[in-house]
C-alpha positions in Angstrom: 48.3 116.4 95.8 46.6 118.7 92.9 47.6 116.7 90.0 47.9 119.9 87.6 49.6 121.6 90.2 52.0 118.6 90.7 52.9 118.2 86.6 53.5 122.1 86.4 55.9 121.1 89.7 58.0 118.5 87.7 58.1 120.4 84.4 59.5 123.6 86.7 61.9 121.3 88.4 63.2 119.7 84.6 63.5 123.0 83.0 65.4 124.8 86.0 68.2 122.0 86.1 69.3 123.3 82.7 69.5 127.1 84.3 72.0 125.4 86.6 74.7 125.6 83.5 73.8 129.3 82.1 76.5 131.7 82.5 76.5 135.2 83.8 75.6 137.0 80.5 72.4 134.6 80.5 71.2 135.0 83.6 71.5 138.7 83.2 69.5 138.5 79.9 67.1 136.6 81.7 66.3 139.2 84.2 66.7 141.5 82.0 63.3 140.0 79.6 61.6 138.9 82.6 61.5 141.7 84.5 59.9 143.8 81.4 57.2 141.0 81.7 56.6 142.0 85.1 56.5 145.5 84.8 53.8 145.0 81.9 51.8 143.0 83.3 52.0 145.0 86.4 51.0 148.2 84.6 48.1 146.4 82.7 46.4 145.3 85.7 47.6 147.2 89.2 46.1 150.7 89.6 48.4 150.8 92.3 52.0 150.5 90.3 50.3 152.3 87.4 50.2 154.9 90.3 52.9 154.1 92.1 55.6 154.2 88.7 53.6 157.6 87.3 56.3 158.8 84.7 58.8 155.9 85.5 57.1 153.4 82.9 60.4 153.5 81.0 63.3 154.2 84.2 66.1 151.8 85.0 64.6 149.4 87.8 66.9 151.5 90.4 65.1 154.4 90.2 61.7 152.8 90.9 60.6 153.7 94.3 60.1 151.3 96.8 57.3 149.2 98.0 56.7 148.5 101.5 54.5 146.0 103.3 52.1 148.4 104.5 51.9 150.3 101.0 50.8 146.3 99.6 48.7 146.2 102.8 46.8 149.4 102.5 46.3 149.5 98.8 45.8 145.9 98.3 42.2 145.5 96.1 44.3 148.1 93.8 47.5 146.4 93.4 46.3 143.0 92.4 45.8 142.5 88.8 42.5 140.1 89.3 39.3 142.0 89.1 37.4 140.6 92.3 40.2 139.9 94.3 39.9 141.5 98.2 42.1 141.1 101.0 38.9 141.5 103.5 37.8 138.1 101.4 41.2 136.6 101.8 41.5 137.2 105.5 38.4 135.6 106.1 39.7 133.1 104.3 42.7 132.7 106.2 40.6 133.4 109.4 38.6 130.2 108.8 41.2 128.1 107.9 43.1 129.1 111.2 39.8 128.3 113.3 39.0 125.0 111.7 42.3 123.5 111.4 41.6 122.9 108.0 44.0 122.0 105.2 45.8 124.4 103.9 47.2 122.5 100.8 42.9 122.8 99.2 43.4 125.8 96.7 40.7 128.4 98.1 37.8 128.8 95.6 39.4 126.3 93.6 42.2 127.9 92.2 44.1 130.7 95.1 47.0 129.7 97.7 47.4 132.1 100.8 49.5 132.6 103.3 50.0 135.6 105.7 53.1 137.0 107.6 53.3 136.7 111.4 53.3 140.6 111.9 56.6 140.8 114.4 57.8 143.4 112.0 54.4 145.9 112.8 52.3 144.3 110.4 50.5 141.3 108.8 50.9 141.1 105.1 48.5 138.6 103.5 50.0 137.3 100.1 48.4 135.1 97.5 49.3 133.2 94.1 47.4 131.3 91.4 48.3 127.7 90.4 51.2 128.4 88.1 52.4 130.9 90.5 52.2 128.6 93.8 53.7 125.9 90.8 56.7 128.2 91.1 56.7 128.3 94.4 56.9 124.8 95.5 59.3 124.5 92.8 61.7 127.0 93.9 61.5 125.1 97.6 62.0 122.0 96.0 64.9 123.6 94.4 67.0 123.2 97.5 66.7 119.5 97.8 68.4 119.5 93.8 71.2 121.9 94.9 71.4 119.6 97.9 72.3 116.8 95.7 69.0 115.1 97.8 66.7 112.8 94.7 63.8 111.8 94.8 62.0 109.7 92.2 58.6 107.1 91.7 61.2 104.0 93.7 62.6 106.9 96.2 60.4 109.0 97.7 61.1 112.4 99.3 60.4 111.4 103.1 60.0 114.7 104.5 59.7 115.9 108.0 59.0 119.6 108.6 59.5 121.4 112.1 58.3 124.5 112.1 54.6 126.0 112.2 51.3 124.0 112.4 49.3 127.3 112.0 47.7 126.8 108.7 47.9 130.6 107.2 51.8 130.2 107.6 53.5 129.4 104.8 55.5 126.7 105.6 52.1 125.0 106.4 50.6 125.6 103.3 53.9 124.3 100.9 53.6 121.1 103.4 49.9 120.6 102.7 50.5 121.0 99.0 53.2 118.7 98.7 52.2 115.5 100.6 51.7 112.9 98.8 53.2 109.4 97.9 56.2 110.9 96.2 56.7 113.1 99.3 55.5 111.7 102.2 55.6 114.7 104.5 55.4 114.7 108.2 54.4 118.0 109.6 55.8 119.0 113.1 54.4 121.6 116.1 57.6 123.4 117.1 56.1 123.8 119.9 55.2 121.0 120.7 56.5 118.6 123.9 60.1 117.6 122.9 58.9 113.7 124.0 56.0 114.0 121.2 58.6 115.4 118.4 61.3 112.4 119.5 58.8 109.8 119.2 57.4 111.0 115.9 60.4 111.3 114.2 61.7 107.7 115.5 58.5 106.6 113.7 58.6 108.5 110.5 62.7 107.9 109.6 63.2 111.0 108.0 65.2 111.4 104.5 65.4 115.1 105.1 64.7 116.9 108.2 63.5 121.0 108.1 62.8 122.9 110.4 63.6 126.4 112.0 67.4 126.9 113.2 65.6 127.1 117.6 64.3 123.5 116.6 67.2 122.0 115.1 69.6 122.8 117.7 67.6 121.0 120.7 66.8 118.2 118.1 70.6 117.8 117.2 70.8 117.3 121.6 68.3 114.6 121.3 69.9 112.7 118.9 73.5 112.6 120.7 71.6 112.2 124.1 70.6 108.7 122.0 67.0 109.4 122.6 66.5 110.2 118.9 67.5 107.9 116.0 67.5 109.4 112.6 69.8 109.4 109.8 68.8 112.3 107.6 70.4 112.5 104.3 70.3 116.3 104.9 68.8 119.2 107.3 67.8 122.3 106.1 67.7 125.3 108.4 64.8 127.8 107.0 62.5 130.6 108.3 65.5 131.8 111.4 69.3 133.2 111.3 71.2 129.9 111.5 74.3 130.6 114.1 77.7 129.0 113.8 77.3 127.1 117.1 73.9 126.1 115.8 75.3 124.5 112.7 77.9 123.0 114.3 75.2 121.2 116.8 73.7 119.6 113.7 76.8 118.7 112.0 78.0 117.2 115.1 74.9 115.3 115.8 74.3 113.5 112.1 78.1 113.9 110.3 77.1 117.1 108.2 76.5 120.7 108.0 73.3 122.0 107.9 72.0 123.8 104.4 70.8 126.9 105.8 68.0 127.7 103.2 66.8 131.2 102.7 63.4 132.7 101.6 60.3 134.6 103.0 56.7 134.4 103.2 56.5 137.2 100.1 59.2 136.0 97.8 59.3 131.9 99.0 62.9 130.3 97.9 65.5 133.4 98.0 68.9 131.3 97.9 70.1 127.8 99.2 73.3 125.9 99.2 74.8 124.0 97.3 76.9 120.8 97.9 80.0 122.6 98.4 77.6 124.4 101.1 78.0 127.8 99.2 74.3 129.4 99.2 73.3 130.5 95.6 70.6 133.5 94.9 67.5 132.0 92.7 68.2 135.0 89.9 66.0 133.6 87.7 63.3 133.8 90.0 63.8 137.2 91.7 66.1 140.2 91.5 67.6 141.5 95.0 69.1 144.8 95.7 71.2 145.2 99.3 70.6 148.5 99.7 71.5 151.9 102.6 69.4 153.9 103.9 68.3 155.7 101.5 67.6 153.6 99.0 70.9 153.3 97.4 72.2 149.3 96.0 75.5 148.8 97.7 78.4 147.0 96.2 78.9 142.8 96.5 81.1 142.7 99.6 79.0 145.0 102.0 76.2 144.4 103.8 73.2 146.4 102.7 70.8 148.0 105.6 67.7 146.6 104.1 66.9 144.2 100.9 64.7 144.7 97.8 63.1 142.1 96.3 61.4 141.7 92.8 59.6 138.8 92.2 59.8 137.9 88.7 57.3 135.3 88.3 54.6 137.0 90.6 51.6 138.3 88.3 48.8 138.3 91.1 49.7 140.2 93.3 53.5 141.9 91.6 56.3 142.7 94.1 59.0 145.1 92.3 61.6 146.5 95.0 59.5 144.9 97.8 60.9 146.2 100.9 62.3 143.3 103.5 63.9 144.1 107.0 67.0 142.1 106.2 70.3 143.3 106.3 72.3 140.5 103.8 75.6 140.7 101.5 76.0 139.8 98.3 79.5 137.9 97.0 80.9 137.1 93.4 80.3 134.3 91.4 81.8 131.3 90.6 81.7 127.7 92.6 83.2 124.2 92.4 79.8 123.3 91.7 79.4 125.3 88.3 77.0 127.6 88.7 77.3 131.3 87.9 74.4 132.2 90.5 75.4 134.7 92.8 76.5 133.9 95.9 75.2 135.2 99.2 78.0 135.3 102.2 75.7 136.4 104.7 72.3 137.2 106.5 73.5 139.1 109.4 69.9 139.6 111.3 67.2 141.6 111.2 66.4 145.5 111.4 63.7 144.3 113.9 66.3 142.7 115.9 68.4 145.7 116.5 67.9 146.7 120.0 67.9 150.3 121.1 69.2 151.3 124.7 70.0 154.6 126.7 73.1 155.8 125.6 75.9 158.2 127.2 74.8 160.4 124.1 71.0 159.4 123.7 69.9 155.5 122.0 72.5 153.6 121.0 72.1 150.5 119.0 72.8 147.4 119.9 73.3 144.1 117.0 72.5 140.7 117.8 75.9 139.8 117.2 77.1 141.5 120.7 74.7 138.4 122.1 76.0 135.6 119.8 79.5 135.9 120.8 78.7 134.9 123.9 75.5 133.5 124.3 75.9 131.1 121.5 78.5 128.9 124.0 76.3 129.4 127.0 72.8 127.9 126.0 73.3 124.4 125.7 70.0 124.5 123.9 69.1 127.7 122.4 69.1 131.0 124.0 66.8 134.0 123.9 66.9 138.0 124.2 63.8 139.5 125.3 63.7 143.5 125.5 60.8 144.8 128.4 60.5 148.6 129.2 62.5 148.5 131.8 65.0 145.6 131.5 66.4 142.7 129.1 65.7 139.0 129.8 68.4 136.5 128.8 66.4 133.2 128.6 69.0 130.4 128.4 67.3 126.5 127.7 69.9 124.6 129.3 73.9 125.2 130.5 76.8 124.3 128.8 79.6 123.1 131.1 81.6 125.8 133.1 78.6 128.2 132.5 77.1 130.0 135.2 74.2 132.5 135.2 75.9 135.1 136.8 79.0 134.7 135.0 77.0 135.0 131.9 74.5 138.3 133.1 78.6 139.8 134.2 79.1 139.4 130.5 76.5 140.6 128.4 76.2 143.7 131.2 79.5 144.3 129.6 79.4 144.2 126.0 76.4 146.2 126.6 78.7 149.1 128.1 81.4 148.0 125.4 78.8 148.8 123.0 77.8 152.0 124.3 74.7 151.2 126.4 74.3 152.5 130.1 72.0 151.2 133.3 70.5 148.3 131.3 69.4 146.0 133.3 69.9 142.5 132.4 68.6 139.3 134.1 69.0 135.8 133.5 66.9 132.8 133.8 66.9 129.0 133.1 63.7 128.0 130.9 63.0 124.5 129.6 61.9 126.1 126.1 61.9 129.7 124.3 59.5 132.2 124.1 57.9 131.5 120.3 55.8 133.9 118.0 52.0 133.1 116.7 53.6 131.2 113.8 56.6 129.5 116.4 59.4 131.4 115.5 62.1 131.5 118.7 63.9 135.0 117.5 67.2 135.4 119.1 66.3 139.1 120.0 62.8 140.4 120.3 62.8 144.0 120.7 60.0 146.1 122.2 57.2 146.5 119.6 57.6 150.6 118.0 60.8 151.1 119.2 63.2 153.2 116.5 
């Protein structure tokens, strides 16, 4: 591991365990002086915000317009603040790294960290950080261990194994690569990969935590009460998918816990995690996030917002200030057994992405991934999947629970569909011995067709 990159890791971790006892008022006044950093240093350096906040220099962050991926995307030699800095350079970059297998962990020219989206929402984003900045990151992954109450020290190593993505330009690649070393020995994991291969491994490695995407915990946690795999994690993390209740109790079930369902993203990295008490906290002093309508508008704690907007208040490179994210979350109070004032997040309910949209008696209608979970979460003994095609959906079920049947199950999704409003969908079922994944191995619960509404 980069030694400078590792001592700005443990100073992060030190000085953020005294954030875990501020109160309200101080994490407000953090924001508050951070987020005027950001906006500086964004105006100093971005033509793009400079632009993109003409005559806003001095508004209330509320009334700053959005940013979307494809804004960052299509303007992005303008909205970095480093002179020199091209995305063409960094996809090449990225490109080379993907075709060599190389490690992802090696800062490129010395002193950059990349990673780039998967694209299922329309389109690739490529992001990148310097070393304090990926510093922060690691440190705000990290972060979740801490909350988990999970140490680690020079006579207790972090034994890490990561299921997830392999493919080297995703980010969960590049935090593994960066982190390995003796303190944590990190074990990374193909998702896709045979289920035999993954057994074996982890009977080898003895993990002390176990992450990995919410499709590969579930058929791990079948593994392990099968008595084919024999692990004793002191904790799994969910990350990177929507962690269903049937899901978590799978895990708990197989190694005497509940999962902590971590949350972050490629753009922002660690977003919220749980605490022992299993209530997930929002990293305020590492970004600001606004659950907003439609339009734009913050909705109250207590309802779920339509989309999310994220500012990053550590990023300098490349600044995200009300970055536009598909997910539809809601906010709580604050307040927890464990003392810390950090909001809390009740819910990620999906993806804008995920939404279906089907004929209608009245035109479209839309259909939530929640009219699947009720009942396919009981029905696929190990994972299930919803996969729209022009003229049809495909329920892709890996394995049966007991008392399931397939047509029993296509009877009752064909009705919540019509429950729902939908008309003359077709729906067909099918067996599979694994899910359909994405480039970067993400098993979606719904994958809708690509341009739909």
């Amino acid at each position: 591991m980069d030694l400078r990159l590792f001592s700005r890791l443990v100073f992060l971790r030190a000085a953020w365990r005294r954030r875990d006892h501020w109160d309200a008022a101080r994490i407000t006044a953090h924001q508050d002086r951070a987020l005027q950093e950001l906006r500086s240093a964004a105006y100093a350096g971005s033509a793009f915000y400079r632009r993109h906040h003409a005559g806003l220099r001095d508004a209330p962050l509320d009334q700053l317009p959005p940013v979307t991926k494809a804004d960052l995307m299509d303007h992005f030699d303008e909205a970095v603040t480093t002179p020199g800095l091209r995305l063409a350079d960094l996809e090449n970059h990225l490109r080379a790294l993907a075709q060599s297998d190389g490690d992802p962990g090696l800062p490129w020219q010395g002193r950059w960290w990349a990673a780039a989206t998967a694209g299922t929402t329309g389109r690739r984003g490529t992001f990148v950080w310097n070393r304090a900045e990926w510093a922060t990151v690691l440190a705000s992954y990290a972060r979740a261990n801490d909350w988990a109450g999970i140490s680690v020290g020079l006579t207790k190593p972090l034994q890490m194994a990561l299921v997830s993505s392999r493919v080297p330009t995703h980010q969960s690649a590049v935090v593994g690569a960066s982190v390995r070393s003796s303190l944590v020995p990190a074990l990374r994991l193909d998702v896709t990969a045979p289920m035999a291969e993954t057994v074996a491994a982890l009977n080898r490695f003895q993990p002390r935590v176990l992450v990995g995407y919410a499709s590969a915990l579930e058929p791990l946690a079948a593994e392990q009460r099968a008595g084919r795999l024999h692990i004793s994690p002191e904790g799994v993390m969910s990350a990177s998918e929507v962690l269903s209740p049937h899901a978590a109790a799978e895990v708990e079930a197989a190694w005497g816990s509940k999962p902590f369902d971590v949350y972050a993203a490629t753009e922002t990295a660690g977003i919220a995690s749980p605490c022992t008490y299993r209530n997930r906290h929002v990293y305020e002093d590492l970004l600001i996030v606004e659950p907003v309508d439609q339009a734009g508008t913050p909705v109250p704690a207590g309802t779920t917002g339509a989309k999310l907007l994220v500012t990053v208040l550590f990023s300098r490179t490349l600044p995200l200030i009300r970055y536009e994210m598909s997910d539809t979350i809601k906010l709580g109070g604050r307040g927890c057994p464990c003392g810390r004032s950090f909001t809390l997040l009740h819910d990620i309910e999906g993806r804008i992405e995920d939404v279906l949209h089907l004929p209608g008696k009245a035109g479209r209608v839309a259909i939530h991934p929640i009219v699947f979970h009720h009942i396919l979460d009981e029905a696929g003994r190990n994972g299930w999947q919803v996969v729209q095609e022009p003229s049809k959906l495909r329920v892709l079920l890996c394995g049966l629970t007991p008392g399931a049947s397939l047509e029993g199950i296509r009877g009752a999704v064909t009705g919540a569909l019509k429950t729902a409003g939908a008309m003359d969908t077709r729906v067909d079922v099918e067996l599979v011995d694994r899910l359909e994944r994405t480039a970067l191995g993400k098993a979606p619960f719904v994958r809708g067709l690509r341009g739909q509404p």
